[in-house]
C-alpha positions in Angstrom: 39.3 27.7 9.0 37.5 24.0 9.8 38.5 21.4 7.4 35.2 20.8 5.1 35.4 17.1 5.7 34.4 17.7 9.5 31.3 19.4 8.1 30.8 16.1 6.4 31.1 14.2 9.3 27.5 14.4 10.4 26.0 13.3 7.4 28.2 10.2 6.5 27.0 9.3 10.2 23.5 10.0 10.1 23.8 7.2 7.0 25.3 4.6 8.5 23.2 4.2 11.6 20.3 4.6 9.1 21.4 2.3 7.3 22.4 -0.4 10.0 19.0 0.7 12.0 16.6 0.9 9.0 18.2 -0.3 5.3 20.2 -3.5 6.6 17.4 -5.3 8.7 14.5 -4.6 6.4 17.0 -6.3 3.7 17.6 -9.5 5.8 14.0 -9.9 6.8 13.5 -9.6 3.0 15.8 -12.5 2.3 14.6 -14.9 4.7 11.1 -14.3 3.5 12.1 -15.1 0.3 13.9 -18.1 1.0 10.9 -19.5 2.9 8.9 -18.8 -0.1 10.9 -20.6 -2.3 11.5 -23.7 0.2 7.7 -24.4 0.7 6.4 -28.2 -0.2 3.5 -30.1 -0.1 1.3 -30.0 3.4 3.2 -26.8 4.7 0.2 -24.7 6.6 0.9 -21.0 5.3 -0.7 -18.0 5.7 -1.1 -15.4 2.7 -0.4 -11.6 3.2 -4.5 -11.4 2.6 -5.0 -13.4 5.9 -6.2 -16.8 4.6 -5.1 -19.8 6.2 -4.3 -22.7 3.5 -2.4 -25.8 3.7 0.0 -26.3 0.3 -1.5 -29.1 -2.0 0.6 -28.2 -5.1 3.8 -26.4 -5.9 4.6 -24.9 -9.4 7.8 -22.7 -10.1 6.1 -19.2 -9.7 2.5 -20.4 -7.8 1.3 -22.9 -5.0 -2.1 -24.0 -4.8 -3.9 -23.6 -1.3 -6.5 -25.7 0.5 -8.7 -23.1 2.2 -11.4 -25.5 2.9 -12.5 -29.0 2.0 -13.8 -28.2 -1.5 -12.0 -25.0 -1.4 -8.5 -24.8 -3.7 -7.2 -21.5 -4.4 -4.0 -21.2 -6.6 -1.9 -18.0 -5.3 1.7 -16.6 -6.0 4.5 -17.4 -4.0 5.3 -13.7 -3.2 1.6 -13.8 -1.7 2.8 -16.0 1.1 3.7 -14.2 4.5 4.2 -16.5 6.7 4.6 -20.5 7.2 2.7 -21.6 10.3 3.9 -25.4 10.2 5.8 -27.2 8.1 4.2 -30.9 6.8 
């Protein structure tokens, strides 16, 4: 009669490459995302999960505002922010 651990074997294995293939990347990307959206600062060119380009022109705790365009501000979240294209 097998031992009913080796039937378990399989499955505790399945999860850990999951989770080192899958669960533990998506988490880091996560953090360093977040960390760049907390570190942003004046004249930073970003680039918002929408696709508009903006350069930062004012930081608040949760929102930044955004110049899109000479006359054109737009005041967005943080967590909008994908991606910072050059810092100022």
């Amino acid at each position: 009669m097998p031992n009913p651990m080796v039937n378990l074997l399989p499955i505790v294995l399945i999860f850990f490459v999951m989770y080192f293939l899958l669960i533990r990347p998506q988490q880091q990307q996560q953090k360093k995302t977040e960390k760049m959206q907390g570190g942003l600062k004046k004249n930073d060119s970003v680039v918002t999960y929408g696709g508009i380009h903006g350069v930062v022109v004012n930081v608040k705790p949760d929102t930044v505002t955004l110049r899109a365009d000479e006359n054109v501000r737009l005041e967005v979240d943080k967590s909008a922010i994908s991606r910072l294209e050059k810092e100022g």
